[in-house]
Backbone as a ProteinNet text record, in pm:
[ID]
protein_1_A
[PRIMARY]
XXXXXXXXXXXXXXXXXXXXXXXXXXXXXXXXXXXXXXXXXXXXXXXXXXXXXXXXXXXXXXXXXXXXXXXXXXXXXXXXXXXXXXXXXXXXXXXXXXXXXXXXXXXXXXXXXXXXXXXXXXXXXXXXXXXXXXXXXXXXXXXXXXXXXXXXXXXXXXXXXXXXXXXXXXXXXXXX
[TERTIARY]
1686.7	1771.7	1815.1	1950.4	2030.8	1989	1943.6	1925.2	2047.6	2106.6	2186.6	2119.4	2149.5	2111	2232.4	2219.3	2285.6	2242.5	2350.7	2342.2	2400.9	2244.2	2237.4	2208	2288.7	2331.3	2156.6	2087.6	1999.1	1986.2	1947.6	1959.2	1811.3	1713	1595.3	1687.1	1628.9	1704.8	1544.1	1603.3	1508.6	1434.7	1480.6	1406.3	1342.9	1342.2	1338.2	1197	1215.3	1080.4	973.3	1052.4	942.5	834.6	915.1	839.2	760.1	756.3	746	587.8	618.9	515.5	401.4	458.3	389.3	284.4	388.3	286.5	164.7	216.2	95.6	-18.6	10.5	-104.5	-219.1	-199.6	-271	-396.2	-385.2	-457.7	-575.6	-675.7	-682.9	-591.2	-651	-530.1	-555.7	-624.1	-638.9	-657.6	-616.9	-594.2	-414.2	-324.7	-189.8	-99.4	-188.3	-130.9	-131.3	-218.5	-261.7	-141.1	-42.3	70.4	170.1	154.9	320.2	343	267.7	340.2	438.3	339	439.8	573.6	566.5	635.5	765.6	698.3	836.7	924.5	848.4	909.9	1029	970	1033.3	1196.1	1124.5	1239.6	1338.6	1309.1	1395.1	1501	1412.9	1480.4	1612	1623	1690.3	1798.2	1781.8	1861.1	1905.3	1981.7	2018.5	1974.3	1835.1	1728.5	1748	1754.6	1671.3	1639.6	1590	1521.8	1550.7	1672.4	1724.7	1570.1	1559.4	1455	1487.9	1602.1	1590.2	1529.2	1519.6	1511.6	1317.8	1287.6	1146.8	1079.2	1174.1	1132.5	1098.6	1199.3	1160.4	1069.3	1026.2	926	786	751.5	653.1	673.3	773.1	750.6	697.4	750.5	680.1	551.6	487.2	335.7	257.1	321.5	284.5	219.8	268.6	221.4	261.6	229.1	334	458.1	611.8	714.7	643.1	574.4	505.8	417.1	347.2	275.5	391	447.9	604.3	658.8	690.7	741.6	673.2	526.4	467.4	451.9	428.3	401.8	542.2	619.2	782	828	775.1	794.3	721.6	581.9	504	555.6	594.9	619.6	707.2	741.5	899	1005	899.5	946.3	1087.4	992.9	1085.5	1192.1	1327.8	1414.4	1481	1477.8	1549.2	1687.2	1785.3	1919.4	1982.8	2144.1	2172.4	2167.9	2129.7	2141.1	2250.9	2220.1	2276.6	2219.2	2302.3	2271.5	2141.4	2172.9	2128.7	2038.5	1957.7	1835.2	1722.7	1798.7	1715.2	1598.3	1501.5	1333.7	1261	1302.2	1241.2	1076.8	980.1	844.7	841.5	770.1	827.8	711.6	554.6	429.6	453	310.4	301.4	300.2	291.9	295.2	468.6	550.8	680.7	747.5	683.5	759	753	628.3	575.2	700	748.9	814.6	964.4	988	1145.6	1219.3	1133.2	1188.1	1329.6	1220.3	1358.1	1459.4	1501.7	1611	1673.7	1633.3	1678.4	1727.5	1664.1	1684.3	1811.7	1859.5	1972.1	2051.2	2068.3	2152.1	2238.8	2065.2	2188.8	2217.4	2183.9	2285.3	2451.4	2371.3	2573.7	2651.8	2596.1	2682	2724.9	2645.3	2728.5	2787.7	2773.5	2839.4	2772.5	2639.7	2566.5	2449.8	2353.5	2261	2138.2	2042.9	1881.5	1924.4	1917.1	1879	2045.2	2137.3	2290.4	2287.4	2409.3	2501.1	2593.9	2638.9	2766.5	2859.5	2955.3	3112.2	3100	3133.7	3154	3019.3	2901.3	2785.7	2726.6	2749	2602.8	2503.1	2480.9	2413.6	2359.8	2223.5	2124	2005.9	1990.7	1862.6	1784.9	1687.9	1559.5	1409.3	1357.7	1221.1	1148.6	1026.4	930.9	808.5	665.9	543	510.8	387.7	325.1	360.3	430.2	437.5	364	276.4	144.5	196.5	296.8	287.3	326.8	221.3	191.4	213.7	174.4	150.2	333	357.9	541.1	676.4	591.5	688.4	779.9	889.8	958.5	991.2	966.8	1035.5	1087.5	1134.2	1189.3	1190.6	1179	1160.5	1280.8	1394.3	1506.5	1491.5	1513.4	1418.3	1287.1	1273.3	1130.1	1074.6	1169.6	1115	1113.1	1052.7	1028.4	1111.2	1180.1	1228.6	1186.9	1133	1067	1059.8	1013.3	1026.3	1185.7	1273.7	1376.2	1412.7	1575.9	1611.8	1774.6	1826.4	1984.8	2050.8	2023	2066.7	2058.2	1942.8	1869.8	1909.3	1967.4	2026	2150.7	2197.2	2373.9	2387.7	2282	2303.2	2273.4	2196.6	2127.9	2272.7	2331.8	2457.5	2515.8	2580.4	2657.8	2644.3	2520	2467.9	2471.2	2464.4	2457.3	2591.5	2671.6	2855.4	2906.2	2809.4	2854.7	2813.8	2714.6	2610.6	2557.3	2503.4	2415.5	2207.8	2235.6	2066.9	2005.5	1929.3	1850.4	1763.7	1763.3	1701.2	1545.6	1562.5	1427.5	1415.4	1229.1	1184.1	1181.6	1249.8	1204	1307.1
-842.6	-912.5	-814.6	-805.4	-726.7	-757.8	-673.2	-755.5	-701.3	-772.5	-779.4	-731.7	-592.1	-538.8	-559.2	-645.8	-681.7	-612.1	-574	-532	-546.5	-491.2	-633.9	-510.9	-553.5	-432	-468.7	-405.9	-356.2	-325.5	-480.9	-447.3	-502.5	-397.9	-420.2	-397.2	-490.4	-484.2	-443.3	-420.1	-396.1	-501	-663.8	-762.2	-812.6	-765.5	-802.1	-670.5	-577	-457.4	-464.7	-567.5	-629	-721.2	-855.4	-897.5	-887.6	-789.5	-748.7	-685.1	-623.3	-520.4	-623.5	-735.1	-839	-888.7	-958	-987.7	-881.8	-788.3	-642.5	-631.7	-634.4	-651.4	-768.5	-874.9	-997.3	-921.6	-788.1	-780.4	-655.1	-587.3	-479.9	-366.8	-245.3	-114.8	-71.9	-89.7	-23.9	-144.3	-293.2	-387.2	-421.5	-360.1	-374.6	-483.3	-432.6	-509.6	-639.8	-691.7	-819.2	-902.3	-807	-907.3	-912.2	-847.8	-849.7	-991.6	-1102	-1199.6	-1302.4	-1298.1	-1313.5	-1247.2	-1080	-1011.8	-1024.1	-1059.6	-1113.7	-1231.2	-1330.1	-1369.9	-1429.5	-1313.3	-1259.3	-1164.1	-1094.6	-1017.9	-1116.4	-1160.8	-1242.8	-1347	-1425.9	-1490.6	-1427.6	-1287.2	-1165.5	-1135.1	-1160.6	-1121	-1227.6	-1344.4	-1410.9	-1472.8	-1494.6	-1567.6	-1533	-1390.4	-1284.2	-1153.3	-1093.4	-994.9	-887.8	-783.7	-694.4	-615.4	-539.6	-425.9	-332.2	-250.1	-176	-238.9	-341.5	-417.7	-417	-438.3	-517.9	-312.6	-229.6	-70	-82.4	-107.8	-62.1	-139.8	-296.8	-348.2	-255.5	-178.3	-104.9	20	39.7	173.1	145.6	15.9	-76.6	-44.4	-138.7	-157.6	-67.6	60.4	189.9	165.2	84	26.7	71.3	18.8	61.5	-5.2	11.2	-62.3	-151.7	-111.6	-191.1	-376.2	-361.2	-437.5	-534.6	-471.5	-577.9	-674.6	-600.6	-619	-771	-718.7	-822.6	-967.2	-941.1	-1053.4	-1186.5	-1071.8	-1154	-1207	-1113.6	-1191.4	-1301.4	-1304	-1432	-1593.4	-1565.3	-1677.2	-1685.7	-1809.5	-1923.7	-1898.2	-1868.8	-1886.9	-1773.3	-1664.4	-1524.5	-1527.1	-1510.9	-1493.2	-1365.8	-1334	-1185.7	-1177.8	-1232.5	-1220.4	-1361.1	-1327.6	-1396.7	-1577.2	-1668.5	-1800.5	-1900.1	-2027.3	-2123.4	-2131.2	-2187.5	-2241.9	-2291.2	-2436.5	-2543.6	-2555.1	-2465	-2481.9	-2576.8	-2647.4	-2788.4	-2744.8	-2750.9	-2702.9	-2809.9	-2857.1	-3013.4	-2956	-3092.5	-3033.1	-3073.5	-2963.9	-3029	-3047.6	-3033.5	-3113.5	-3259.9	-3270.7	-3388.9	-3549.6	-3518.8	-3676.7	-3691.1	-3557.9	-3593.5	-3604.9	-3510.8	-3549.9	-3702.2	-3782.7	-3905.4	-4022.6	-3970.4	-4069	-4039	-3927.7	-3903.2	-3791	-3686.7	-3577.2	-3523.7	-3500.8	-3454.7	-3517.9	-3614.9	-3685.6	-3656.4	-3678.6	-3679.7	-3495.1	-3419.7	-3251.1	-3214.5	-3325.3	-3326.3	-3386.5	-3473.8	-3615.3	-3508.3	-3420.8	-3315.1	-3221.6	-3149.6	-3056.7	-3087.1	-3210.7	-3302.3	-3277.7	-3345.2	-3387.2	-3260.7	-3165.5	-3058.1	-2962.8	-2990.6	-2898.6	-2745.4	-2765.7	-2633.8	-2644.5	-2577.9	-2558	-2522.1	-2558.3	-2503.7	-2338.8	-2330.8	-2170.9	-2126.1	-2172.7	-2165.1	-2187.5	-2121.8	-2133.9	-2215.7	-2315.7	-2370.5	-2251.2	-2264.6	-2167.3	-2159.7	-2248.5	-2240.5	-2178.1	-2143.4	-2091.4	-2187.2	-2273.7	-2408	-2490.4	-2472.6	-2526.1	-2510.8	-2501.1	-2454.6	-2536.6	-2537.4	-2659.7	-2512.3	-2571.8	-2522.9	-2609.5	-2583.3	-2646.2	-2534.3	-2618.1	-2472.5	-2578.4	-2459.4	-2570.3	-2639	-2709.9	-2821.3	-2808.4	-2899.6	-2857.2	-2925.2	-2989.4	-3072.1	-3194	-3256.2	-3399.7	-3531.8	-3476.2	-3539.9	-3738.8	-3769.5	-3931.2	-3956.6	-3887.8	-3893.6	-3830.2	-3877.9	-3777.1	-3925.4	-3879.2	-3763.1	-3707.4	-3538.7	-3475.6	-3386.7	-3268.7	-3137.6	-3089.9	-2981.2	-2883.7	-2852.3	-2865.7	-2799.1	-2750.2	-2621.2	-2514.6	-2538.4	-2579.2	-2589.7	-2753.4	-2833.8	-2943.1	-3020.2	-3151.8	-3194.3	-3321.7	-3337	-3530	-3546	-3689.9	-3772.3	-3863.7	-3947.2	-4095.7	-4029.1	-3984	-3944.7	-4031.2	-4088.6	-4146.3	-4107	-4157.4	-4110.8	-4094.6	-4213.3	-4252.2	-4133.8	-4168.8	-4042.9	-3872.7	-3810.3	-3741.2	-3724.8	-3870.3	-3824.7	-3814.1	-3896.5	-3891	-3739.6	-3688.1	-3552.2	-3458.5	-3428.7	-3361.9	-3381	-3519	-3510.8	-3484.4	-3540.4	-3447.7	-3301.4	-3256.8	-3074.7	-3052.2	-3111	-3072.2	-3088.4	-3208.5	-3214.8	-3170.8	-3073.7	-2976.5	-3009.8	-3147.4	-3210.8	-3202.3	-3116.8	-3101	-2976.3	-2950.2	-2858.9	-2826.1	-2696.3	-2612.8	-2586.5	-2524.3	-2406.5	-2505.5	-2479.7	-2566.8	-2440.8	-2335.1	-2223.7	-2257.4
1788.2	1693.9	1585.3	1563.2	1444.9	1314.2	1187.3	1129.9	1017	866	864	671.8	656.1	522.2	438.6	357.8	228.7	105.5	31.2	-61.7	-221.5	-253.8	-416.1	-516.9	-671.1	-771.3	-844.4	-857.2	-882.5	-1058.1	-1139.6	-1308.6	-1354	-1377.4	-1441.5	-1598.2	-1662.5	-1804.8	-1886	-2020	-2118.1	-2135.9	-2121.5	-2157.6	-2022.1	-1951.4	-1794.2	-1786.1	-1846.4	-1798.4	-1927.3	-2032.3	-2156.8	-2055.9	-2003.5	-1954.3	-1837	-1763.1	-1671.7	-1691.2	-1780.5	-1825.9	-1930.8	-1950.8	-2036	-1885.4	-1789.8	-1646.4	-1661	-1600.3	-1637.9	-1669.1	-1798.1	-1908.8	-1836.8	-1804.7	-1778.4	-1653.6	-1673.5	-1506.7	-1554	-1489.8	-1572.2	-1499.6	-1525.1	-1508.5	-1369	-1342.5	-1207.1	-1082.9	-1148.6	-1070.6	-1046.4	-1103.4	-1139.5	-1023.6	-938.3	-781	-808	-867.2	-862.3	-953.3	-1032.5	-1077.5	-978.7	-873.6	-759.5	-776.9	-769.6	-711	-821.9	-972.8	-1100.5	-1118.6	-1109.1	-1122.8	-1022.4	-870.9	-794.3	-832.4	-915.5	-922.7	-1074.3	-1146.5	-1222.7	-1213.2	-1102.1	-1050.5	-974.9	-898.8	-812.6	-884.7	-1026.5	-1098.7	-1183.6	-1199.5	-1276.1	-1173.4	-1047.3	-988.7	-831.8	-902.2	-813.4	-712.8	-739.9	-634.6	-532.5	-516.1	-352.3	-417.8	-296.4	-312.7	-210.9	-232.9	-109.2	-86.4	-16.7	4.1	-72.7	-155.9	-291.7	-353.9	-401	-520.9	-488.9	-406.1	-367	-350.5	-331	-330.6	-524	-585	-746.5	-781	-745.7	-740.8	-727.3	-595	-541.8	-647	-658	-769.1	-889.3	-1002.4	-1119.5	-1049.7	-961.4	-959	-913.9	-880.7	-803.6	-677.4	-612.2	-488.8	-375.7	-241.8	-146.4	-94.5	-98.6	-42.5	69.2	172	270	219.3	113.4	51.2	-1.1	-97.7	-98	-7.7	93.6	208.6	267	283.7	366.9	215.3	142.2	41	62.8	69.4	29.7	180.6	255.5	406.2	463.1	342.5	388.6	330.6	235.1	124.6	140.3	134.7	168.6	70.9	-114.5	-209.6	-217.1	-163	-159.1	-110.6	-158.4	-43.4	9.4	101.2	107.4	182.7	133.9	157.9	71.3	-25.6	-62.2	-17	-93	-89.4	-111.8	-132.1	-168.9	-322.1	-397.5	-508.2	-543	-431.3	-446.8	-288.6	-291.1	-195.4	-173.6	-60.3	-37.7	54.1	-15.7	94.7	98.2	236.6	284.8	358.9	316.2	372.5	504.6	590	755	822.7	714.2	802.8	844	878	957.8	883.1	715.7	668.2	648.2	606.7	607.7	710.1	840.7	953.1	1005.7	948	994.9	905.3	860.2	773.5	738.1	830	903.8	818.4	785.1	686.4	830	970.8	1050.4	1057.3	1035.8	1051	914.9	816.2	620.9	681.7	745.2	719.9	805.3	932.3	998.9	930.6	906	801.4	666.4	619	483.4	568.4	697.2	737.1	774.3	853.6	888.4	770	672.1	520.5	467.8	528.8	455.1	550.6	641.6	737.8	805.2	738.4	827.4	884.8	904.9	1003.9	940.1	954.9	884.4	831.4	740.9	674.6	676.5	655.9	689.6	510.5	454.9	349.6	315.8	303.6	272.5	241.3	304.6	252.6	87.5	24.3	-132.9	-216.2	-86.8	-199.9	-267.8	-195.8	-393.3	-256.8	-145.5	-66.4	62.1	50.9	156.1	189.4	334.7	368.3	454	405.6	503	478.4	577	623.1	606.5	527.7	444.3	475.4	455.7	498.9	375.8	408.9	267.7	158.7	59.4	-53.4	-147.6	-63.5	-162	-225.7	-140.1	-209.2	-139.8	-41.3	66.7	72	-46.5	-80.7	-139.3	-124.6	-154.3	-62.5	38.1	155.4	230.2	259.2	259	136.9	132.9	-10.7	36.9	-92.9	-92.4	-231.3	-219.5	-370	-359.8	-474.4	-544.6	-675.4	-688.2	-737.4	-815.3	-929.4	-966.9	-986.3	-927.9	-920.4	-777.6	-772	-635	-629.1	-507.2	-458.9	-368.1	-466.8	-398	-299.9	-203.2	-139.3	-99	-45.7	-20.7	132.9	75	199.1	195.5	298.9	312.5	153.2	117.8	-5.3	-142.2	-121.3	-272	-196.1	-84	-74.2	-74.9	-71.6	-119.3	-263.8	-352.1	-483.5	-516.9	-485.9	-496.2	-473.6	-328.9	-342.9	-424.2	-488.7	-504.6	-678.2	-739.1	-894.5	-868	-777	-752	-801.8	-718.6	-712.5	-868.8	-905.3	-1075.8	-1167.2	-1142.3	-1201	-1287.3	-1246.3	-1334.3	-1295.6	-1186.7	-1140.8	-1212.6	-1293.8	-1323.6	-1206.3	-1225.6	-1131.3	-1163.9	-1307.7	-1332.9	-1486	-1483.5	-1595.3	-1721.1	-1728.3	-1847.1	-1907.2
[MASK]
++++++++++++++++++++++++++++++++++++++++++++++++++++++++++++++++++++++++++++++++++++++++++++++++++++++++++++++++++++++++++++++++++++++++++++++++++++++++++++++++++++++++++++++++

């Protein structure tokens, strides 16, 4: 399989390597590794919610680590993304209490409505579905995490309202 290297402008800012270096601190000195996963997602938030492989290289250089270690962290976690997104990234949970209560059907239903395919872009850029594992809220399934918050009890319904607050950019994303 081809894979398809995109490329992303690369801006650690002064207030961006303040806090960065604030993560840091929280660890001792010769544990530094142990902030990659704050720090990713620090970085990632700075730069358009992904993470090219330059970007995840100056990462390994910050923590004096190896590019490899990067690599595998960001390739394990759902959270990470490594190639441009959707806006509005719908991450439906696809265990077994949401599958029990028809997340697959709610995860086809928003691909129809919008016209693409699991892990697909909308043309205009503001919308993306994917199926990611447990997101721990199991007693409220069907759900999905759109960015730092969760929906709930989700049915046809509460996903058209959901698009269609996206389109009016009335959904908050991030709780900072």
């Amino acid at each position: 399989m081809e894979r398809t290297h995109y490329k992303q402008e690369i801006n650690i800012t002064e207030s961006l390597m303040i806090r960065i270096n604030e993560l840091i601190s929280h660890y001792p000195e010769d544990k530094i590794k142990s902030a990659l996963l704050p720090v990713l997602h620090e970085v990632q938030d700075a730069h358009d919610n992904w993470l090219s492989f330059e970007l995840m290289n100056k990462v390994a250089e910050i923590l004096l680590i190896k590019p490899i270690e990067v690599y595998e962290v960001v390739s394990f976690y759902s959270m990470f993304n490594q190639r441009p997104i959707g806006k509005y990234m719908f991450e439906f949970c696809r265990t077994s209490p949401c599958c029990l209560n028809g997340v697959e059907d709610l995860m086809d239903y928003t691909c129809e409505k919008l016209g693409v395919g699991i892990a697909e872009t909308t043309p205009d850029g503001l919308f993306e579905v994917r199926g990611v594992e447990c997101l721990g809220a199991c007693g409220y399934a069907p759900m999905m995490q759109l960015g730092d918050f969760y929906k709930e009890h989700l049915t046809k319904e509460k996903v058209d309202q959901i698009i269609a607050d996206c389109r009016d950019n009335k959904i908050t994303l991030h709780d900072k």
